[in-house]
ZALO-661053 format. One record per atom (N, C-alpha, C): x, y, z. Coordinates in steps of 0.05 Angstrom, whole numbers, plus 5000, padded with zeros to 4 digits. Example, Ala and Ser with C-alpha at 12.3 -4.5 7.8 and 13.67 -1.06 7.14 Angstrom:
2
526448865156524649105156526449345156525749555142527349795143525850015157
//
This chain:
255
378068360925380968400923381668690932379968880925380069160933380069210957378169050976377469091006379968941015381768741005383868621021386468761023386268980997388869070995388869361017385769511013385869811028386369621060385669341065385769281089388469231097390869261082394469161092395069481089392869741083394269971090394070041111397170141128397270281148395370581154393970591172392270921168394471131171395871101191398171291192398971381164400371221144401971341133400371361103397771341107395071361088396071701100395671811120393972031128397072231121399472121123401872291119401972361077401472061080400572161047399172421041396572341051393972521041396372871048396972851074398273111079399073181060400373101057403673181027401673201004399673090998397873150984395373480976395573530997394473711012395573871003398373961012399874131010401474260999401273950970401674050944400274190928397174090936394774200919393874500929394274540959395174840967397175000965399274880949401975060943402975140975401774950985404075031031400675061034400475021063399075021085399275001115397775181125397875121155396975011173397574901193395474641207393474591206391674851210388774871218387774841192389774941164387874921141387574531134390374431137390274241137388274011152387174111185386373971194383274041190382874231179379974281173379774131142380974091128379973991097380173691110381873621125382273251128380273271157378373441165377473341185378673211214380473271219382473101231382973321254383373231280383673431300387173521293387173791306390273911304392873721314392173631337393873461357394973251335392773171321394372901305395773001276395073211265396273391251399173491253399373541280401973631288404073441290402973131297404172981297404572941268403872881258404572801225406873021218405973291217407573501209409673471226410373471247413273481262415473271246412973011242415172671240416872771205415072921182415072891159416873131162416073321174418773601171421973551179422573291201424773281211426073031190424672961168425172701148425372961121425373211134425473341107423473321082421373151095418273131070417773401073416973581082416573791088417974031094417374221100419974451111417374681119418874931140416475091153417975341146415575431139416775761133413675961150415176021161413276141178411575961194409175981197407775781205405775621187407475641161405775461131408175291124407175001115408374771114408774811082411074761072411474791041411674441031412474301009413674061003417374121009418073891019421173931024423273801011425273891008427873780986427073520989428173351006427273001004425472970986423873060974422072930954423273040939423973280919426573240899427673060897428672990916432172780913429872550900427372410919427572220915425672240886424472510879423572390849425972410829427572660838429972590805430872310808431072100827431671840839430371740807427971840808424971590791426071710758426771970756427172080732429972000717432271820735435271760733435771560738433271300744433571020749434770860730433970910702433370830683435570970653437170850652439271010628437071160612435670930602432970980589431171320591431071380620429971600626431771800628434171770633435872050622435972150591436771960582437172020550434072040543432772030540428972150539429172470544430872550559430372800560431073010536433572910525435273150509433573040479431572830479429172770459426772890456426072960481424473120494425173350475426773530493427173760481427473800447428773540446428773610410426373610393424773430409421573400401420073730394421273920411420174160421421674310405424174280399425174500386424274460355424074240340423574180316420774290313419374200322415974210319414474450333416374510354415874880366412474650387411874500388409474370400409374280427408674270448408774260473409573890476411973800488413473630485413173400512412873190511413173070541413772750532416072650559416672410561414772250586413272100573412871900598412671600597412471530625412671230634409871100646409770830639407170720655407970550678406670720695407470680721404870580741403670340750401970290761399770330739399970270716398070300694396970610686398770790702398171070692401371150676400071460663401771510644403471750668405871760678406671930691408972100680407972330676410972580665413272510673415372400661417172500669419172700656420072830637420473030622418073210608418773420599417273630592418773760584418073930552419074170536417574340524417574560538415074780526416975110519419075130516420375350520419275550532418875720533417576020548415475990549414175880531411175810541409675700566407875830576406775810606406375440612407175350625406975120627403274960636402574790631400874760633399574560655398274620671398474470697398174130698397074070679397073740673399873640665400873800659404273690638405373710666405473720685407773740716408573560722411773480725412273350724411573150746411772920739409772710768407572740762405872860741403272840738402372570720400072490731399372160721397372200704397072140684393772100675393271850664391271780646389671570640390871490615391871200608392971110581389971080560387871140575386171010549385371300539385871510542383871720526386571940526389471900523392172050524393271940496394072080479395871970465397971800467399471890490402771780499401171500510399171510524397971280536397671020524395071130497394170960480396970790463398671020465400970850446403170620463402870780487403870430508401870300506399870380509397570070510397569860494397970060462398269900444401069720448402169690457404969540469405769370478403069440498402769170527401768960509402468780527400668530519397968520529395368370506393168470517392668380548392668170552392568110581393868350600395568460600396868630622394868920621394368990588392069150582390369140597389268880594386768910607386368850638388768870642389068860676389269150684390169290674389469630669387369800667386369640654384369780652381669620665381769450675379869340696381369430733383869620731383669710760382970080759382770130735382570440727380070520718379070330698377470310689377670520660374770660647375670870628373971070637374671220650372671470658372271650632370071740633369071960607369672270615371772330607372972610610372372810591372572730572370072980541367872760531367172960510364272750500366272490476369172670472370572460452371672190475372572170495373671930505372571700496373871480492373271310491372771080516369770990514369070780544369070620538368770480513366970130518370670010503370369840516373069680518373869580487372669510475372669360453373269550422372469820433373370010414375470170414376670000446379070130449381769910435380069800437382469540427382869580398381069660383381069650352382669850342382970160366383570280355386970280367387470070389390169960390391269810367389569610359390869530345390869690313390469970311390270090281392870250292393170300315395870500324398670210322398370040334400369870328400969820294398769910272399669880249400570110233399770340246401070570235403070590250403370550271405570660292405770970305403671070309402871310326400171240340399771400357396871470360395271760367393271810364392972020364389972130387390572360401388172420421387172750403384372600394382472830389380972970414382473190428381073230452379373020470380872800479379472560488380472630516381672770525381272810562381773120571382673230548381573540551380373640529378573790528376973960514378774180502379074130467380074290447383274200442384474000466388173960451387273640443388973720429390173560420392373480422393073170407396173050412396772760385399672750389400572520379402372410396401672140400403672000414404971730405407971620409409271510400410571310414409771110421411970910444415270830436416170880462418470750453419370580470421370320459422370000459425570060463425069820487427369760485428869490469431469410464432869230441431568940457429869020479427668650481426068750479424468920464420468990459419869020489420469060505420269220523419169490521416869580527416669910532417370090552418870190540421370410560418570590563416470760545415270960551414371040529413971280529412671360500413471770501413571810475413772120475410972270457410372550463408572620462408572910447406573030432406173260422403673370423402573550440399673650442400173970428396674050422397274280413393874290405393974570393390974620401389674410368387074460373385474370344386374360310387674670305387274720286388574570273391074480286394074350266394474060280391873940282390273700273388773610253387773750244384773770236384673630199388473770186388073720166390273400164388873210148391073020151393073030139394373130124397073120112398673330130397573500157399073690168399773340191396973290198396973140227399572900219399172790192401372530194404072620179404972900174407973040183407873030203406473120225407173130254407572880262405972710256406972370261409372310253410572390228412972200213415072400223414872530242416772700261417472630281415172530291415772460327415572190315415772030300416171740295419171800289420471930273423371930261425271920291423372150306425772250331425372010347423071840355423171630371424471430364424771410343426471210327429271220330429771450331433471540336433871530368431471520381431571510406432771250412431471060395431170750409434470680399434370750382437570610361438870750381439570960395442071060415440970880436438470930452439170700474439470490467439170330448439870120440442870030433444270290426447570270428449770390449447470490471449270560486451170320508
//
């Protein structure tokens, strides 16, 4: 099934991807840097870069290729689709102002967990929390608590195209202990990441429903070890971001 699907991809716009890819992960680039990391002669380089700069994917400042407005427009597009995902935001922030804890809204999107809001006030932002950044539902808080959501069948269609990669020595791999500990989060109604995809944060995460059991997404609270560690600190932090997700659902639910 894998070999039939990379086989209906176009290489062209595989390789315009990878660009924009490139050039995010270089913060801008210039041809040659680009055509030396993709191996790719300059000539076909230039083509890509001319087609994507005059579509506004791109823009040139000097002779280094930056990311270009058109991809704004079209992610606030992904961030304002959804009534759902506007009002997430001013939750977001409240998440952050109450608990002072590094705050994020996201959605499962192709079975990943993708940012779409974020609240950290002055605090240095942290390169995983960016917005558009995707990670893994099985070893994320915000993740584990949509998983717990899905129905197992769609679950496990997730996690048989992702699989569970081992990212600390805490992640969880073997499938069956992920389920148990879905279904102990579906009975408390949080879930929680003991440094399971980064080393030393922590998090609590909280799904939220729409008025058909629908999962709109889930909201999130990471923060370092210490103000985990004791349980009557960790499940205030829970009956916090459970209260606010809750006021979340009852307004979209009456708007």
């Amino acid at each position: 099934m894998a070999r039939e699907r990379d086989s209906k991809k176009l290489r062209t716009t595989a390789t315009s991807i990878e660009i924009l890819e490139l050039v995010e992960e270089l913060n801008g680039a210039r041809v040659s840097e680009i055509a030396d990391q993709m191996e790719t002669p300059k000539s076909t380089i230039h083509g890509h870069l001319a087609t994507l700069e005059s579509a506004s994917f791109l823009f040139k400042q000097g002779d280094c290729y930056h990311l270009g407005p058109e991809l704004l427009r079209l992610g606030n597009q992904v961030r304002t689709r959804e009534e759902g995902f506007v009002l997430a935001r001013e939750f977001t922030e409240r998440l952050y102002q109450e608990l002072g804890l590094r705050s994020i809204f996201a959605v499962e999107m192709d079975g990943r967990a993708v940012f779409v809001h974020t609240a950290s006030g002055n605090k240095m932002g942290w390169t995983h929390e960016q917005l558009g950044n995707r990670l893994y539902l099985h070893n994320t808080a915000v993740g584990k608590a949509i998983l717990a959501e899905l129905p197992r069948l769609r679950a496990e269609q997730t996690l048989d195209k992702w699989g569970m990669p081992e990212e600390t020595q805490n992640t969880i791999t073997d499938r069956e202990t992920l389920f148990d500990e879905l279904a102990e989060i579906r009975h408390q109604g949080y879930a929680v990441n003991h440094a399971e995809n980064f080393r030393e944060l922590h998090g609590i995460g909280v799904a939220a429903t729409k008025r058909s059991g629908d999962v709109i997404g889930g909201f999130s609270i990471t923060g370092p070890e210490h103000l985990f560690t004791d349980p009557d600190e960790e499940q205030r932090l829970a009956d916090t971001v459970t209260e606010i997700v809750t006021e979340y659902e009852l307004e979209l639910a009456l708007a």
